[in-house]
C-alpha positions as CSV (number, residue, x, y, z in Angstrom):
1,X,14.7,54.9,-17.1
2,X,18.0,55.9,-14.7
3,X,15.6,57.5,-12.4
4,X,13.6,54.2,-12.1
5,X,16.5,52.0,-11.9
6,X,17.9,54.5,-8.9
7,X,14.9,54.4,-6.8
8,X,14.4,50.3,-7.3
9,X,18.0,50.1,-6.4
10,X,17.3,52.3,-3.3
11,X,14.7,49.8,-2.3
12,X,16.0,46.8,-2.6
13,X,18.9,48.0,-0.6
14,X,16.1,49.6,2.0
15,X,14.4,45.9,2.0
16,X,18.0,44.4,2.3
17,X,18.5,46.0,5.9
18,X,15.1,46.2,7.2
19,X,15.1,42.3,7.2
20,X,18.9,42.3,8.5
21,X,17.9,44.1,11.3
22,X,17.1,42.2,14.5
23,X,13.3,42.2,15.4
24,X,14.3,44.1,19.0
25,X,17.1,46.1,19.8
26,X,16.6,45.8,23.7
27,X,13.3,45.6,24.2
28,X,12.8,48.9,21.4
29,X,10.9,47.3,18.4
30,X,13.3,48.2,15.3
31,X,12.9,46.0,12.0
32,X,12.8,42.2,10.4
33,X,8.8,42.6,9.7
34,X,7.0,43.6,6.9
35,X,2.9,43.5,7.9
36,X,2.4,39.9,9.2
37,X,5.7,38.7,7.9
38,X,8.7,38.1,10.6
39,X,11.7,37.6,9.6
40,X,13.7,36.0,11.7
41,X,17.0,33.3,12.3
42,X,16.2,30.0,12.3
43,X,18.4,27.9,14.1
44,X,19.6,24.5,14.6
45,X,19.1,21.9,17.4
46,X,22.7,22.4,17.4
47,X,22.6,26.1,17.8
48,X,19.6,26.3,19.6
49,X,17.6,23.3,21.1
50,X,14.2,22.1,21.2
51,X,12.1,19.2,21.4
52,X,12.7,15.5,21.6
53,X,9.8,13.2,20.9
54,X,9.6,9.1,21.1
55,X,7.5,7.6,19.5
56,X,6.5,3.5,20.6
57,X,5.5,1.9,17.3
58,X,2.8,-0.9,17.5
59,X,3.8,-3.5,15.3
60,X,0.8,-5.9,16.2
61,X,-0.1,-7.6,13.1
62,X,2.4,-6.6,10.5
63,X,4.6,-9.4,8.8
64,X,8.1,-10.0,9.8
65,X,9.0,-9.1,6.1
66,X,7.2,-5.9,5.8
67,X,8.6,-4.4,9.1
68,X,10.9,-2.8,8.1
69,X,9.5,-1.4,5.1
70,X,6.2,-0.4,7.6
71,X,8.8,1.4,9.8
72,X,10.3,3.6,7.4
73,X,7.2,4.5,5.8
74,X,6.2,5.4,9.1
75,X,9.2,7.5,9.3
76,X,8.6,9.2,6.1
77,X,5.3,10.0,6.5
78,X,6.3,11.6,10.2
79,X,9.0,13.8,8.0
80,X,6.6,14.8,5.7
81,X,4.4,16.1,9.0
82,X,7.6,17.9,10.5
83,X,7.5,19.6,6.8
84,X,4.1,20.8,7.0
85,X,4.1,22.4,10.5
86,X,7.1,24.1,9.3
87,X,10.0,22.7,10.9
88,X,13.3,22.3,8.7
89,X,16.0,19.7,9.4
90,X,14.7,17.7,12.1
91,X,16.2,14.1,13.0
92,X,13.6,11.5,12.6
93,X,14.9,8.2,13.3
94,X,14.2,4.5,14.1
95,X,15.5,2.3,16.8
96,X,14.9,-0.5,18.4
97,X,14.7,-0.9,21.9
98,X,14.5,-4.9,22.9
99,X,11.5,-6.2,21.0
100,X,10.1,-2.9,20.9
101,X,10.3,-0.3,17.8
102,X,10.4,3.6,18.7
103,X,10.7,6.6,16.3
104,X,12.5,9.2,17.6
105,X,12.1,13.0,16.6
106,X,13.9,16.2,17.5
107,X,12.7,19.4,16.0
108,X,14.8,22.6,16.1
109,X,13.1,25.5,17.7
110,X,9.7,24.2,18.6
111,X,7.8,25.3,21.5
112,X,4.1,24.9,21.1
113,X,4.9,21.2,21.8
114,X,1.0,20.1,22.3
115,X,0.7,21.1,18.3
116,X,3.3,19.5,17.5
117,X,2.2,15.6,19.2
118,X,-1.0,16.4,17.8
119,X,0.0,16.6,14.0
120,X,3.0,13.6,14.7
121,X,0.7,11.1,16.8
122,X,-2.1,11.2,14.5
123,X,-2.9,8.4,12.4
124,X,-4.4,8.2,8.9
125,X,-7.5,6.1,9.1
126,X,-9.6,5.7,6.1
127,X,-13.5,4.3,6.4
128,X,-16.3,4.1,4.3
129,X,-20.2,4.7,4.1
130,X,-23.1,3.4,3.1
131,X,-25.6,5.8,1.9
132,X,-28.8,4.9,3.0
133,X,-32.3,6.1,1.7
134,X,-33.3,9.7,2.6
135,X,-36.8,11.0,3.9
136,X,-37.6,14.1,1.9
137,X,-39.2,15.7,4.8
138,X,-36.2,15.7,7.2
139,X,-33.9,16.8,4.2
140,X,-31.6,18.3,7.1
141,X,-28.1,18.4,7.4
142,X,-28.1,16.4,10.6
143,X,-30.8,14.1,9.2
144,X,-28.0,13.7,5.7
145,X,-25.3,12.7,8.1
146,X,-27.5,10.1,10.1
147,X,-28.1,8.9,6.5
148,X,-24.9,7.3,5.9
149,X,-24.3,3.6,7.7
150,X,-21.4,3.9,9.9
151,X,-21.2,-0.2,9.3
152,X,-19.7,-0.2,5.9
153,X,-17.9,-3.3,5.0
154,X,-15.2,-2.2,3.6
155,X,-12.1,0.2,5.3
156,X,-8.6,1.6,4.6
157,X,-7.1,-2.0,5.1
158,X,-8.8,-2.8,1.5
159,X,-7.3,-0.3,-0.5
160,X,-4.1,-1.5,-2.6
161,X,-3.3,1.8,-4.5
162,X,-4.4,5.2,-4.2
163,X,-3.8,7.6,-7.0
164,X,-5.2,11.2,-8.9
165,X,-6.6,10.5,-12.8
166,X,-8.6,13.1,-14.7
167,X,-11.5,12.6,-15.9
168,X,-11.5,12.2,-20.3
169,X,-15.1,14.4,-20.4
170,X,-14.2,17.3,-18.1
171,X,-10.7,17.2,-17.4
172,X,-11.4,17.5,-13.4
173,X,-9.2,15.6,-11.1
174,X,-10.6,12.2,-9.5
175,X,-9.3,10.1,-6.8
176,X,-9.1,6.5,-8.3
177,X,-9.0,3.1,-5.3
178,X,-7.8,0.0,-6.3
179,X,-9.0,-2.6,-3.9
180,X,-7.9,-6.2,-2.3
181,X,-9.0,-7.8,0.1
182,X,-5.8,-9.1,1.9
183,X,-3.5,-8.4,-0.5
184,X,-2.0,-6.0,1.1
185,X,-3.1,-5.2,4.7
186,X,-0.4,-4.5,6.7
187,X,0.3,-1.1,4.4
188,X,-1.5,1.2,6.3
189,X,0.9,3.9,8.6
190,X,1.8,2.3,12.4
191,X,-0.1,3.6,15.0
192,X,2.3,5.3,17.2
193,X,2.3,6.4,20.9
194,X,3.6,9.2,22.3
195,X,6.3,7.8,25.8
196,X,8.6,10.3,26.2
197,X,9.2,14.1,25.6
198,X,11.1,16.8,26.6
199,X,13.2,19.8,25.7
200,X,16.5,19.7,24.6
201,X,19.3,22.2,25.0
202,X,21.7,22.8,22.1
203,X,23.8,19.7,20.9
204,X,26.8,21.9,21.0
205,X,27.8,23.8,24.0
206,X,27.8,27.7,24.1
207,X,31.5,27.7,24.3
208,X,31.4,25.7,21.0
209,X,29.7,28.0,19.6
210,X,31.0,31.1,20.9
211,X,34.4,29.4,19.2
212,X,33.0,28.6,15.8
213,X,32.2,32.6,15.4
214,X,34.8,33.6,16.7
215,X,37.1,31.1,14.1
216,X,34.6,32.5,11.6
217,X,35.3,36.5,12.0
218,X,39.1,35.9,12.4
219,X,39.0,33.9,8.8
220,X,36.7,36.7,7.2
221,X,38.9,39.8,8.3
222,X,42.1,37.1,7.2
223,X,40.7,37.1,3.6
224,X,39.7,41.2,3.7
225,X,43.4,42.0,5.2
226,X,45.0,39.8,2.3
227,X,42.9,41.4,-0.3
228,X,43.6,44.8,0.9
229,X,47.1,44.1,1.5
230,X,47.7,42.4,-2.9
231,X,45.3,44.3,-4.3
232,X,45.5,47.9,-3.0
233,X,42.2,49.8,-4.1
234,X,40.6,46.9,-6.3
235,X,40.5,45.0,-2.4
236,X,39.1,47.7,-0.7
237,X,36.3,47.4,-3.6
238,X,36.4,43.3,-3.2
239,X,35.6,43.9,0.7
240,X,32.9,46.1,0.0
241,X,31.5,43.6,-2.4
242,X,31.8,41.1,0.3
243,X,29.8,42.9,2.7
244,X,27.2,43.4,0.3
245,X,26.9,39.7,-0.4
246,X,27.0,39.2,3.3
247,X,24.3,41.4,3.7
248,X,22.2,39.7,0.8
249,X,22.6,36.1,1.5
250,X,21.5,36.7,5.6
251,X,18.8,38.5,4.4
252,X,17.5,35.8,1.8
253,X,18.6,33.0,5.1
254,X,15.7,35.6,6.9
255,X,12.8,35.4,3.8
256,X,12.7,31.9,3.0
257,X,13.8,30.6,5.8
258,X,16.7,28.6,6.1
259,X,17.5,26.7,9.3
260,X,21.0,27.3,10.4
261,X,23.1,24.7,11.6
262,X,26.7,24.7,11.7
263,X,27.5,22.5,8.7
264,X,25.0,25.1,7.0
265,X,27.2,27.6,8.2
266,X,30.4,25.9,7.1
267,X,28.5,26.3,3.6
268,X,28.2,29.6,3.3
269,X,31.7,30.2,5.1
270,X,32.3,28.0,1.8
271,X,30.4,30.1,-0.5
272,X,32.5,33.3,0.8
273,X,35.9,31.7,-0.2
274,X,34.1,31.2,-3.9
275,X,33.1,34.9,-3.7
276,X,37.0,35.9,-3.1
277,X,37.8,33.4,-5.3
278,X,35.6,35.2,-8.4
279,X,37.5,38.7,-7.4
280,X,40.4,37.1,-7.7
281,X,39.9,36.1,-11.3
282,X,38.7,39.4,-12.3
283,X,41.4,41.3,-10.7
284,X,44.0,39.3,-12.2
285,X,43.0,39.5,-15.4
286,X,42.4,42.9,-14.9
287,X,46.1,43.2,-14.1
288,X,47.1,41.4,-17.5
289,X,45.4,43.5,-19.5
290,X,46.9,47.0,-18.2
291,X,50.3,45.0,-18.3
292,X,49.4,45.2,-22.0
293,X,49.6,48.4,-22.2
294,X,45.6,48.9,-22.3
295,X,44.0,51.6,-20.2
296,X,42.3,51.0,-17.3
297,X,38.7,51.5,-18.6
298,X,39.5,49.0,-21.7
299,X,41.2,47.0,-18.9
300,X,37.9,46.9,-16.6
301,X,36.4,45.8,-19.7
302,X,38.0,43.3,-21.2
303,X,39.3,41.8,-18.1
304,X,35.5,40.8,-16.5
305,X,34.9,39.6,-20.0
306,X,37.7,37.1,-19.9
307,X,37.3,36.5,-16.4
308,X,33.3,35.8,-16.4
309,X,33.6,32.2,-18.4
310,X,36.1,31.1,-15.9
311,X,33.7,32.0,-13.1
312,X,30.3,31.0,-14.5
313,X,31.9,27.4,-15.2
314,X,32.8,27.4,-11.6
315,X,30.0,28.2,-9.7
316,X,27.7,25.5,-12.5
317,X,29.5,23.3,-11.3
318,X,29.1,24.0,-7.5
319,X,25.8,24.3,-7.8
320,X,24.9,20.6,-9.7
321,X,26.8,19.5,-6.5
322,X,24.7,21.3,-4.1
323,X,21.8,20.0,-6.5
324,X,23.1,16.3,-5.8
325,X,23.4,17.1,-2.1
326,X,19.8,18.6,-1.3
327,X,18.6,16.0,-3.6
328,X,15.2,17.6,-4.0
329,X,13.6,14.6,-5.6
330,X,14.0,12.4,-2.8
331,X,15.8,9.7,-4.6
332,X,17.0,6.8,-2.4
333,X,20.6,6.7,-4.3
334,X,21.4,10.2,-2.5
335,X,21.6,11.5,0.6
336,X,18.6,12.6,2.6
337,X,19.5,13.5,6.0
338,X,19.0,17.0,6.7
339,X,22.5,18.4,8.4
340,X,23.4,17.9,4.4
341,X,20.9,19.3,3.0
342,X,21.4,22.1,5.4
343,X,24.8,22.1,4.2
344,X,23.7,21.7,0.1
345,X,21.3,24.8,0.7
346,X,23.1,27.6,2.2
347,X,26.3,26.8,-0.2
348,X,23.4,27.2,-3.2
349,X,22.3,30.6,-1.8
350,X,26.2,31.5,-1.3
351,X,26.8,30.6,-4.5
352,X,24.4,32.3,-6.3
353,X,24.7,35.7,-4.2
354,X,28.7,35.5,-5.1
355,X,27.9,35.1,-8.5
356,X,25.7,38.3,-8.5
357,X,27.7,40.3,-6.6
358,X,31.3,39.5,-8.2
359,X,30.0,40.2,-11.4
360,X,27.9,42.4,-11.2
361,X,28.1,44.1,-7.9
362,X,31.6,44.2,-7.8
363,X,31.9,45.3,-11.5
364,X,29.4,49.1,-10.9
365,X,32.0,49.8,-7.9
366,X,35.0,49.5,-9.8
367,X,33.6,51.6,-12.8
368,X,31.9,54.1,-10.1
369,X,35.4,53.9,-8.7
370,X,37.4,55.3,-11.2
371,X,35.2,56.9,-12.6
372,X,35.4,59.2,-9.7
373,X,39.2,59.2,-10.2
């Protein structure tokens, strides 16, 4: 059983760096695939750039009071599309330009542009046909197409409600209409029209950036120093843990993948205090119990077990907030803008990695520690 848990711990650890490693060291292929799986950074319009549609909206026969409603379904739908091709925290907005209404979309790190207009620009059209009576002897498929009257009186403008029952006999799923006749006919998703596009460069400046990393290293080796400097031994162990968790949270950013902006990365700066924070706890009460007199192996013991409540309370609570943030249920009482839910996502991932590594990362070094002493 040791000898299996020591070679799945090897490969996790293997699978940990391959995915860390950049794709190209120069122009020498080195790691960050796995067969047809890349595993890349995703980053930001504010990191990176990319592409800036606008949309015209033609409002031609919708009411005055279901325009706005009409727009921001519009909208919706459009995010739903950015979704689907892949694309993670775009800004998809509405404006009005004079008596004209325009949706505007960036999308982070897109290139094949044309794809991209395709899937946006298109617009759901429902229609219906009339079957018509078959000759058996051109039973073709051609001759079953020509079958069906194109002229159907009724269309996508006549259907109220659209929703999935199951049928009572089988059990199979079944698409179930509800029609009107004008009821409802100013429902169906805008047309929209494709006016302007054109690459955009990243909304903060390199020197911006360049600062931000720099501000972040200088914190990170601040918080290592101190922990080294208090806690002697037990903060050369907290660093290591650290690293560790670094190492596992930029390979998870990699696998699913997360979209990196800079209020993501404020998160998981964030989520890095909470990690020191968790060592601290332990250590401390650590401390209290070899001021008792206890040895340090009872101490070890009894100290993450007083410490682990404290901690698990603590990061629960963290993580309903990140819940509330990323607000995975769409509700319209949250937020929904995707800067915070960049934000809500990599503080989750922080969170939980710094939970795993504190206790139990942190915990085999300290007992593989001294028990080496």
């Amino acid at each position: 059983m040791k000898f299996f848990k020591t070679i799945l711990f090897i490969s996790v650890v293997l699978l940990v760096i391959w995915i860390d490693l950049p794709a190209k060291i120069g122009k020498q292929p080195v790691g960050s695939r796995l067969g047809q799986k890349y595993f890349t950074t995703h980053l930001g319009l504010d990191l990176k750039g990319g592409s800036h549609f606008v949309f015209q909206a033609d409002t031609t026969g919708v009411k005055p009071q279901d325009l706005e409603d009409t727009l921001n379904s519009s909208r919706d739908i459009i995010e739903r599309r950015v979704n689907f091709f892949g694309v993670s925290e775009p800004s998809i907005q509405t404006l009005k330009v004079g008596n004209a209404y325009r949706i505007t979309v960036d999308l982070p790190g897109v290139e094949n542009t044309a794809e991209a207009v395709s899937l946006l620009g298109k617009t759901a059209q429902l229609t219906f046909r009339e079957e018509m009576p078959l000759d058996p002897k051109y039973a073709t498929l051609a001759a079953l197409m020509k079958s069906y009257n194109p002229k159907a009186s009724l269309t996508g403008k006549d259907i109220q409600k659209a929703s999935v029952v199951y049928d009572p006999q089988t059990g199979k799923p079944q698409v179930q209409l509800t029609f009107t006749v004008s009821i409802n006919s100013g429902a169906l998703p805008l047309p929209i029209k494709l006016i302007e596009q054109r690459s955009i460069g990243p909304t903060l400046g390199a020197s911006e950036i360049q600062k931000s990393v720099y501000a972040g290293a200088v914190g990170l080796m601040c918080v290592m120093f101190f922990m080294i400097l208090y806690y002697g031994r037990l903060g050369f162990i907290a660093c290591a843990g650290l690293i560790v968790y670094g190492a596992l949270s930029y390979a998870l950013f990699k696998a699913i993948p997360v979209t990196l902006t800079l209020s993501g990365i404020a998160g998981f700066i964030l989520s890095i205090g909470m990690a020191v924070d968790s060592n601290i706890l332990i250590f401390e009460r650590i401390k209290e119990e070899m001021r008792k007199g206890r040895d340090r192996r009872s101490a070890i013991r009894l100290g993450f077990g007083r410490a682990i409540d404290a901690i698990k309370d603590a990061n629960i609570t963290t993580l309903l907030v990140a819940f509330i943030l990323f607000n995975p249920l769409n509700w319209e009482f949250l937020p929904q803008f995707g800067l915070v839910r960049g934000f809500a996502l990599t503080l989750a991932i922080g969170v939980i990695m710094s939970l795993f590594t504190g206790v139990i990362v942190t915990r085999k070094l300290i007992e593989v520690f001294y028990k080496a002493k």
